[in-house]
N, C-alpha and C positions, 0 to 999 in steps of 0.2 A: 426682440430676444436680448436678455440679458449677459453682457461681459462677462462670463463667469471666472473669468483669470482678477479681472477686477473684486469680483462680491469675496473671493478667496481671500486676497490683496487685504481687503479691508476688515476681514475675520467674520465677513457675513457667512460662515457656510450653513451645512444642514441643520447641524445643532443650536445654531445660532436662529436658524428659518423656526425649528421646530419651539424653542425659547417662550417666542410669542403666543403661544398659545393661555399662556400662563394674564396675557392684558385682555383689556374688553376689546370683542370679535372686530367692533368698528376701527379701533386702534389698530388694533395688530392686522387687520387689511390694508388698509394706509401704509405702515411700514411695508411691510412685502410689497406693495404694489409700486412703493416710492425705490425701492430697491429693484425693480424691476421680475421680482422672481416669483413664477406661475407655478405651475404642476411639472413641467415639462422641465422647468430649472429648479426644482424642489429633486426631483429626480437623477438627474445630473448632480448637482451637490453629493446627494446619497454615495452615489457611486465613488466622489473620490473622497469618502469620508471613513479612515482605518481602522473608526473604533467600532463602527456599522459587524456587528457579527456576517462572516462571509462562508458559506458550504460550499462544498464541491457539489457539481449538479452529479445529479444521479444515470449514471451512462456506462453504458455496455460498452466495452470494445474489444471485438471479435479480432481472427488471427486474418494474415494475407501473406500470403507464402514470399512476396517480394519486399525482401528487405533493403535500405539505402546502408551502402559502404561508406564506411569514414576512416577516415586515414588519420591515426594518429600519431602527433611528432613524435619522433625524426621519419617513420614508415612504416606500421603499421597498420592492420587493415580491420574494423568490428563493423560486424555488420549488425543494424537496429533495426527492430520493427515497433513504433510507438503504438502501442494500445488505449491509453489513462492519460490524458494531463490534463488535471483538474486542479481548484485549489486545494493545497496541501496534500495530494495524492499524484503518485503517477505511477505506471506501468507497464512493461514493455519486454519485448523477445532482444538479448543478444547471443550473437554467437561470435568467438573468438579461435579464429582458427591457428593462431599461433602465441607465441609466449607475450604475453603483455604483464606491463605493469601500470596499476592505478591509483592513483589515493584518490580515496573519498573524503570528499568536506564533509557530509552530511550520512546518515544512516541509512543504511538499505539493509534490504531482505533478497535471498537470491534463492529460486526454486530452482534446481541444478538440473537440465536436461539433458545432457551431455557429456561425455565423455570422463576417463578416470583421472583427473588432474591432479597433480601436486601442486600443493597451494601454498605460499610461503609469507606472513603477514606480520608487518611492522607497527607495533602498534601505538598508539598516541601514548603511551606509558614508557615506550622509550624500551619494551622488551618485545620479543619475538616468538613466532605460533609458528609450524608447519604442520600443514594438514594435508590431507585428499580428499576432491569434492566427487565423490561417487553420483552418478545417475540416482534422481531418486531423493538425495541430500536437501536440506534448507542449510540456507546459510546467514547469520545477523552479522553482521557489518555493522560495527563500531565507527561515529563518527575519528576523521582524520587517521582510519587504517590504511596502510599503502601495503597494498597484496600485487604477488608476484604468480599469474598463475602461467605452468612452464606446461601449454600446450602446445599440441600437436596435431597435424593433420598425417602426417607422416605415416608409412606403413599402412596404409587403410584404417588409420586409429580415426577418431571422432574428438577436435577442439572440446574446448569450454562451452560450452550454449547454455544459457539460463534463463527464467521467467525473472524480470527484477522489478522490485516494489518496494515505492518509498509513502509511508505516511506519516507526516510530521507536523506539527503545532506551529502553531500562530508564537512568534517571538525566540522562533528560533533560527537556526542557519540551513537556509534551503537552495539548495545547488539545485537546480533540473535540466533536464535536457530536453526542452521546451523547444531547443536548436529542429530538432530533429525531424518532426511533424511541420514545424515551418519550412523545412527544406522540402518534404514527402508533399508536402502542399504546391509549393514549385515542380516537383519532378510529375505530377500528377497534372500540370494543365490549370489547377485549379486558380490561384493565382501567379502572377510574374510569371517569369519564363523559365524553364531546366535548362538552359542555354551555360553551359559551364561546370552544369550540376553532372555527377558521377550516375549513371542509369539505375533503374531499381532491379535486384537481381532477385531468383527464387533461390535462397539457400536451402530448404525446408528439407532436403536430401541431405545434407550436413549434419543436422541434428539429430541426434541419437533415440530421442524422445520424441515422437511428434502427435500421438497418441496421449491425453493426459491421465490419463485412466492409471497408467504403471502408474503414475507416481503417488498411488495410493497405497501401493500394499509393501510389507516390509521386504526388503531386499536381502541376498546372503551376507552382501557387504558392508550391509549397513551403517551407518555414523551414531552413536549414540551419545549424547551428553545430557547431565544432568542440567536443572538450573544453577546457575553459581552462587543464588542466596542459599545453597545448601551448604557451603563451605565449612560456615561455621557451625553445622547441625541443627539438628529438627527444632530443638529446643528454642534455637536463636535466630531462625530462619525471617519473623518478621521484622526484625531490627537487622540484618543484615540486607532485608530487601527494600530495607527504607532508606538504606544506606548506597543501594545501587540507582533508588531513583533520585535522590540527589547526584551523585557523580556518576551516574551512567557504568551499564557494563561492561568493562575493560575488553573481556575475551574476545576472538573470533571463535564465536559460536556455530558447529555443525549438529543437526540433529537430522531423525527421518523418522516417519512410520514406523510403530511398533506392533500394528494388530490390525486384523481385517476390521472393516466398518460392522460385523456382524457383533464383534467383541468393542464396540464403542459403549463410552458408559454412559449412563442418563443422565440428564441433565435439566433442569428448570421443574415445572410442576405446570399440572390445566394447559392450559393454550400454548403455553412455553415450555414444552416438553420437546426436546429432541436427544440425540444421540452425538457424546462428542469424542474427539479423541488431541487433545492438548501434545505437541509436539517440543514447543518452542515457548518459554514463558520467562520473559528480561524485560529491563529497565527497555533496552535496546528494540523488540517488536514482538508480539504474539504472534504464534501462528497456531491453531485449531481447527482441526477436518471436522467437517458435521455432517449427519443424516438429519436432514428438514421433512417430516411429513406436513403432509397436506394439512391448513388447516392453523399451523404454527403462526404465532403473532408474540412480539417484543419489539421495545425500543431504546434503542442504546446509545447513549447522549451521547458517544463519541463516534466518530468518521474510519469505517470498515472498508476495503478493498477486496472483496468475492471473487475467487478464484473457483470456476465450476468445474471438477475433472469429469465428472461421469454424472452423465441421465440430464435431467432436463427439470426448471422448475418457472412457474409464473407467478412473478412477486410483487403485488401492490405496497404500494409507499407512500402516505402521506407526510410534507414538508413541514418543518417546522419554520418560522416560531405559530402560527396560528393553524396548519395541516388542514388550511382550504385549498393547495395544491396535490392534489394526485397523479403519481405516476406507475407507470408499469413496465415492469422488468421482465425479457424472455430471457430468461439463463437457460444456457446449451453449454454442452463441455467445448473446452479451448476458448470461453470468455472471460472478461473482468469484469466485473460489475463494481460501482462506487457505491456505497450504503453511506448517506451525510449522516452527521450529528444529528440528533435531536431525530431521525424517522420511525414514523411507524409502520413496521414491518407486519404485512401478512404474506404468509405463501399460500395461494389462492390455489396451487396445485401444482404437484410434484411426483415424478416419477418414482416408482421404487427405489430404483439404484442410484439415485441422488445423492452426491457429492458433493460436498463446498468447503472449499477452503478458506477458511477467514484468517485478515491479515491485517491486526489490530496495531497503533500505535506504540504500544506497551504493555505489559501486563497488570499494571496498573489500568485498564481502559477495560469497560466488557465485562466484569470478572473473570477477564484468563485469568489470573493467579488463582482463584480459588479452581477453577476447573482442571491446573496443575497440581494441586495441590489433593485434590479429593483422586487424580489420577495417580498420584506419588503411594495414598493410602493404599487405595485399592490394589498396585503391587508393593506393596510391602514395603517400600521407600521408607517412610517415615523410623521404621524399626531400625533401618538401616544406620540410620542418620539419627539414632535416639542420643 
């Protein structure tokens, strides 16, 4: 078995292994085999090699009513249920049953299940947002926002509780709480010991939402915002939105459901035809409800996070780069499903009242922008913003 701190050391890595391909077979046996490295350290190299393209594996992760408490300094209490950590993806249940404050380094998406908060958010621009996250609400998180949300359990009111979802690119700044499931790994038995560790509690009475089905249809109180490349008008909307994917979109953005799935509009054509309805469409992340029938097949070079609220669907996947690996997806409401880069999607069957919520990178990713943008047409937006 080969050194491989050594073959590192000396700049023999993968690329270096795969190189020789390019000399006569007799040659570049001899070097490999003088350097000691077989299939098994041809492998090894791969892995610690960052130019190697890496996907998040394709994985469900359903809900469990017992969440781990974490105490944040000076005394604070959030209680996490991790769902997703994958590469460049993660997703998970918290609920915040008193006023916390957070900065985020990195971007997130917050499906708001809980309770009517007053939200108060500082933002890397150095100006300030207040809002209220209603039941039902999405919310985009701007890297380096530090939000104040002033909950309460008090009165029989219902904290903060939200679905949170982060997906983000290779070469950029990724915070995760990767802590988390490694702790729920200890409190579980599975490895080391809970020996210190805080117990796993069932908050699932806490949360306002526990059903994900509501958070489909528009509410009385709903949140509405437009996109903010509309600022500048209809007219000027694709230079203003080229303008947010270089410096990212400032706001704390709230949006929800504006129309049952029965008024969702078409979308794609032949085997990619479904039903969608565009909520949330920023530098910052897409979010898009869809109706998937039976039958539906695309593939979307970038890495999707599947939020199922309602019905049920079976999704085959083949892997890229060569899609000799197949997988299969059971989506039920209350899961996340990872969709990687480069798959190809069929839904091999799906219930009527299927639901899915996609939860893209950017609107830049997928063609959410254009599915914003044909949803702007269709209500009259565009006239608005002439």
């Amino acid at each position: 078995m080969a050194d491989i701190t050594k073959l590192v050391a000396e700049g023999k890595t993968y690329l270096w292994a795969l190189r020789q391909v390019h000399d006569d077979p007799e040659t570049a046996k001899k070097t490999l085999a003088d350097a000691g490295i077989g299939v098994a350290e041809l492998l090894q190299l791969k892995a610690l090699e960052p130019s190697i393209a890496r996907f998040p594996a394709p994985v469900v992760g359903r809900r469990d009513p017992r969440f781990l408490p974490v105490t944040i300094p000076p005394d604070r209490t959030v209680f996490f249920l991790p769902l997703v950590t994958e590469h460049g993806v993660e997703a998970g249940l918290e609920v915040f049953p008193e006023k916390l404050t957070w900065t985020f380094a990195h971007r997130e998406t917050q499906y708001v299940t809980g309770g009517d908060v007053p939200v108060d958010a500082y933002l890397a621009d150095g100006t300030k947002e207040s809002k209220i996250a209603h039941p039902g609400d999405i919310i985009a998180m701007a890297a380096g926002t530090r939000v104040t949300y002033h909950s309460s359990e008090e009165d029989g009111r219902f904290g903060h509780a939200h679905i949170f979802l982060l997906n983000l690119p290779d070469g950029e700044n990724r915070t995760f709480y990767d802590a988390v499931p490694f702790l729920r790994l200890q409190q579980l038995g599975v490895v080391g010991s809970p020996d210190g560790l805080p117990p796993l509690v069932d908050v699932m009475a806490r949360t306002e939402i526990t059903d994900w089905s509501q958070l489909i249809s528009p509410r009385a109180n709903r949140s509405h915002q437009l996109p903010t490349w509309l600022r500048n008008g209809w007219k000027n909307r694709e230079a203003t939105r080229a303008v947010d994917y270089s410096e990212g979109t400032k706001s704390l953005i709230v949006a929800s459901p504006d129309r049952e799935p029965a008024d969702y509009l078409p979308w794609g054509s032949d085997v990619a035809s479904c039903r969608v309805n565009p909520i949330i469409a920023e530098h910052t992340c897409a979010v898009t409800d869809c109706v998937y029938p039976t039958g539906y097949h695309a593939t979307y070079p970038n890495t999707e996070l599947w939020t199922t609220l309602r019905g049920s669907a079976k999704v085959a996947l083949t892997l890229a780069p060569l899609h000799m690996q197949a997988v299969t997806l059971e989506l039920e409401a209350g899961t996340v499903a990872v969709i990687p880069a480069g798959s190809r999607i069929t839904v091999e069957a799906a219930t009527a009242d299927l639901v899915v919520r996609r939860h893209a990178e950017s609107c830049a990713r997928n063609g959410h922008w254009r599915m914003m943008e044909q949803k702007l047409i269709a209500d009259g937006t565009d006239k608005e913003y002439a």
